[in-house]
C-alpha positions in Angstrom: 9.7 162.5 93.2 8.5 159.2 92.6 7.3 156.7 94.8 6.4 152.8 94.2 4.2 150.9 96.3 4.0 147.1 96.4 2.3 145.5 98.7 0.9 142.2 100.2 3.6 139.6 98.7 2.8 136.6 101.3 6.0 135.7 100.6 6.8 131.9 101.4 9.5 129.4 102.5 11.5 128.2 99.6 9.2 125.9 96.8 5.9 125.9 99.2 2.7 127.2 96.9 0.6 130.0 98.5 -2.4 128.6 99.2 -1.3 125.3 97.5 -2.2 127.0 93.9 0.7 129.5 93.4 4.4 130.7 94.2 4.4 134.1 95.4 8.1 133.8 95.6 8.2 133.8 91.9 5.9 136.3 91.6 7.3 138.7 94.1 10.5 138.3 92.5 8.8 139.7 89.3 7.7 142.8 91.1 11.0 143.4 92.2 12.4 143.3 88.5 9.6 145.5 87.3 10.2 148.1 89.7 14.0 147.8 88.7 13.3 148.0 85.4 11.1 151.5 85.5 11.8 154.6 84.0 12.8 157.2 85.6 13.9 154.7 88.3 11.7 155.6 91.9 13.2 157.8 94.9 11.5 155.1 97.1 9.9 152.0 96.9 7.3 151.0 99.8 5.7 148.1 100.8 3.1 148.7 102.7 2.3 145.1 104.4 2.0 141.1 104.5 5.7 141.0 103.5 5.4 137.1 104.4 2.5 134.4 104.7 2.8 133.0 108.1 5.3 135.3 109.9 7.9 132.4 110.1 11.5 133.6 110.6 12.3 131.3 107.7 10.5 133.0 105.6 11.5 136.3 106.0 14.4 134.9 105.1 13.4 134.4 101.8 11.9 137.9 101.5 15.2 139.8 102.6 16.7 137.7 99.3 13.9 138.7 97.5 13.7 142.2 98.7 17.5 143.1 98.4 17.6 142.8 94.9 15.3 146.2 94.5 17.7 149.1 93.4 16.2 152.0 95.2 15.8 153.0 98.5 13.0 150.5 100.2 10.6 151.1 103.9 8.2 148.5 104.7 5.5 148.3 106.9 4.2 145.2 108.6 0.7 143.2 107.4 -1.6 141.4 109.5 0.0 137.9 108.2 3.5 139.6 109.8 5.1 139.3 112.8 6.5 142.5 114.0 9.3 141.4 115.9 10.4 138.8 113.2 10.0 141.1 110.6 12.7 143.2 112.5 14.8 140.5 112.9 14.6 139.8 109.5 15.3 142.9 107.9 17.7 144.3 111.0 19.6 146.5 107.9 16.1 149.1 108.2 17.3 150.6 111.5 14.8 152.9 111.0 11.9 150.6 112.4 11.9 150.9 116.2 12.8 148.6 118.3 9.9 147.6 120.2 5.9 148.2 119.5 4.4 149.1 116.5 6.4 150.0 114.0 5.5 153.7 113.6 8.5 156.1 112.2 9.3 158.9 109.8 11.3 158.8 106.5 12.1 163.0 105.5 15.0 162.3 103.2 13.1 163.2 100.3 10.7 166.3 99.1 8.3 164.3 100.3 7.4 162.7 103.5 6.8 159.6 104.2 5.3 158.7 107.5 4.7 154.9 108.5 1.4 154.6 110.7 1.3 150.3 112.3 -2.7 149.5 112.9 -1.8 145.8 113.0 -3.6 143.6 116.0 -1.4 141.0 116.7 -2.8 138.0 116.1 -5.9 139.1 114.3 -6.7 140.1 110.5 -8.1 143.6 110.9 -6.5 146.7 112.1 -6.8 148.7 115.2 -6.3 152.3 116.4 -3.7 152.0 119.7 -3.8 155.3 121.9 -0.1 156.1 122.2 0.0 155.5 118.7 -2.5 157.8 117.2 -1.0 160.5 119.8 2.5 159.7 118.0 1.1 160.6 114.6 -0.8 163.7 115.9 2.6 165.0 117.5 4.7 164.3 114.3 2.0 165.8 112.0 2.1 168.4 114.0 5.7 169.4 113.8 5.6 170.3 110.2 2.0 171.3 108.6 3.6 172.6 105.1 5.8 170.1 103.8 3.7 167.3 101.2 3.1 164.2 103.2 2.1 160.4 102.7 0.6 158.2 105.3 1.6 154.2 104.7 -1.5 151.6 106.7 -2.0 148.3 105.9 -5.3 147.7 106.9 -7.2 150.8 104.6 -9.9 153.1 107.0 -12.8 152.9 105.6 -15.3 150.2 104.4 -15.2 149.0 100.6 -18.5 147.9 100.3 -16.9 144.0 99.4 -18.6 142.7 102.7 -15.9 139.8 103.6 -13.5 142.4 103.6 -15.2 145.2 105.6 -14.7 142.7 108.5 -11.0 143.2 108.2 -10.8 147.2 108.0 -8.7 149.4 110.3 -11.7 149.6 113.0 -13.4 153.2 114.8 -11.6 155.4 111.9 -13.1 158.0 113.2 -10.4 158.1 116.2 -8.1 158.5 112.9 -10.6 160.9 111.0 -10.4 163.3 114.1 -6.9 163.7 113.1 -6.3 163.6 110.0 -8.5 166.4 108.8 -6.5 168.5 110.9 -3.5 168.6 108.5 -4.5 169.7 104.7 -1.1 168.8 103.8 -1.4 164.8 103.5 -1.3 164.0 100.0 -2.2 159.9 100.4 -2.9 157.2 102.8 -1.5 154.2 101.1 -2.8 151.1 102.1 -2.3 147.8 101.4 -4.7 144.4 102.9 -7.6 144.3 100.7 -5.4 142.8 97.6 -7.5 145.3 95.2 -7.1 148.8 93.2 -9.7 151.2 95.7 -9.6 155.0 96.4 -11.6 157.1 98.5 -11.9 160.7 99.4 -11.8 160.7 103.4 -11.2 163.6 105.8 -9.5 165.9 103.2 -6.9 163.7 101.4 -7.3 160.2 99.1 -6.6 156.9 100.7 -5.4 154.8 98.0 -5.0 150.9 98.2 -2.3 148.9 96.4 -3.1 145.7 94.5 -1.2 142.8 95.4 2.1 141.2 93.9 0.3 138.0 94.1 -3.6 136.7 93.9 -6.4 139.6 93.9 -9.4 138.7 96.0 -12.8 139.1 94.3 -14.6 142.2 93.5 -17.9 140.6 94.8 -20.5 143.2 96.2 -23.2 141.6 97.1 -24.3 140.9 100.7 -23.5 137.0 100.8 -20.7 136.8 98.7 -18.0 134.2 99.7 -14.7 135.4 99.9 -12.5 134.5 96.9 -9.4 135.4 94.8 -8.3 135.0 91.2 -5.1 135.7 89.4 -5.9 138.5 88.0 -2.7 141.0 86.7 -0.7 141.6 89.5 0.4 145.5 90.1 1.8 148.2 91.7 0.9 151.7 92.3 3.7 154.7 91.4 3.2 157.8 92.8 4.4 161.1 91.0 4.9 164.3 92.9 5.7 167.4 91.4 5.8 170.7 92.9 2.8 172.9 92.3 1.1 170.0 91.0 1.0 167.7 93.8 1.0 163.6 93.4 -0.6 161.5 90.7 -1.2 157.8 91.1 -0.8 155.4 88.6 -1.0 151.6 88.5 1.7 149.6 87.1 0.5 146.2 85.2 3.6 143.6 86.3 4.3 141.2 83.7 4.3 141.7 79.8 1.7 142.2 77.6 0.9 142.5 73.6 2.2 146.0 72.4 3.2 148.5 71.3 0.2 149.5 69.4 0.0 152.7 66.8 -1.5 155.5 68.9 -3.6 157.4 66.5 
């Protein structure tokens, strides 16, 4: 099985510039035709967050366009720059986002499980642990402890050491921690947010973070770093299950690039 993640596209109304410097239209549109163009072609494609830029129902106009144009099967998740019930409205095809609340939900079509986990705050940048929510995700991990399964977050659950991004972190992990490492049998946390490659061993399993379709904000480390973002290449993750072997995680470069080169 293979899985592709994209993630945070800000995807914006028609000919408007993210941040006045680039069009992530143009280059979410290239993500889609990468993905199309891989080979073998993914089970699933998931997008784990910040489908739009301002959570305007104009633009997730734009983004279903975008967005229908990618050949497999394809779940998102909504970002902190989302709007939940717009991004339902938008995309009212993906009947399997509930109706109302966060948009927790299970995709178990494939051999292996997919299970969508919203730490959103409405209204704010970093993500949050509701109650009935983290009860949900202890029930439905609970109903099946065998089969192989990934957990899809926006904001990631731990801190990254970059300290302008720490602030925006899925907050009290542990809450999360105390469940997760009751199931050996998550294989990821895919997250999206921090617009960078990271991973991190954490309560049995790797949580992995996506790179974004569009700018990639700083690597900066130090204490009073200011935030910033650069265009550096913009990427994807796949995500190769096999059985007995378990998933491997590989980032995708989008664009092209000088090659073929003799491999000695």
């Amino acid at each position: 099985m293979l899985i592709a993640q994209i993630s945070d596209l800000h995807i914006c109304d028609d000919g408007a510039l993210y941040k006045g410097v680039v069009s992530t239209n143009e280059m979410a549109m290239a993500a889609v035709r990468h993905v199309n163009s891989l080979f073998p072609q993914p089970d699933l494609v998931v997008l784990t967050g910040d489908v739009v830029e301002d959570g305007a129902d104009t633009q997730y106009g734009v983004a279903r366009r975008i967005l229908a144009e990618v050949s497999a099967p394809l779940i998102l998740i909504p970002g902190n720059h989302d709007d939940r019930d717009r991004l339902r409205a938008g995309f009212p095809q993906h009947r399997y986002m509930p109706q109302t609340g966060p948009v927790n939900y299970v995709y178990d079509a494939l051999p292996v499980k997919v299970i969508a986990f919203d730490v959103t705050v409405p209204g704010a940048h970093h993500g949050h642990l509701e109650q009935n929510s983290l009860s949900w995700l202890d029930e439905t991990l609970a109903r099946d402890r065998h089969k192989p399964t990934v957990l899809l977050m926006h904001q990631p659950p731990f801190s990254c050491s970059v300290p302008y991004l720490d602030k925006y972190m899925c907050m009290e992990p542990e809450r999360l921690a105390s469940v997760i490492a009751s199931y050996s049998n998550i294989e990821r946390i895919l997250c999206g947010h921090v617009h960078r490659g990271m991973q991190k061993l954490w309560c049995g399993t790797l949580v992995t973070t996506c790179p974004s379709t569009a700018t990639q904000i700083a690597l900066a480390l130090r204490e009073d770093a200011k935030p910033n973002s650069y265009l550096e290449p913009a990427a994807c993750l796949l995500h190769h299950w096999t059985d007995g072997d378990g998933l491997v995680t590989h980032t995708s470069y989008i664009g092209a690039y000088p090659g073929p080169f003799p491999f000695a």
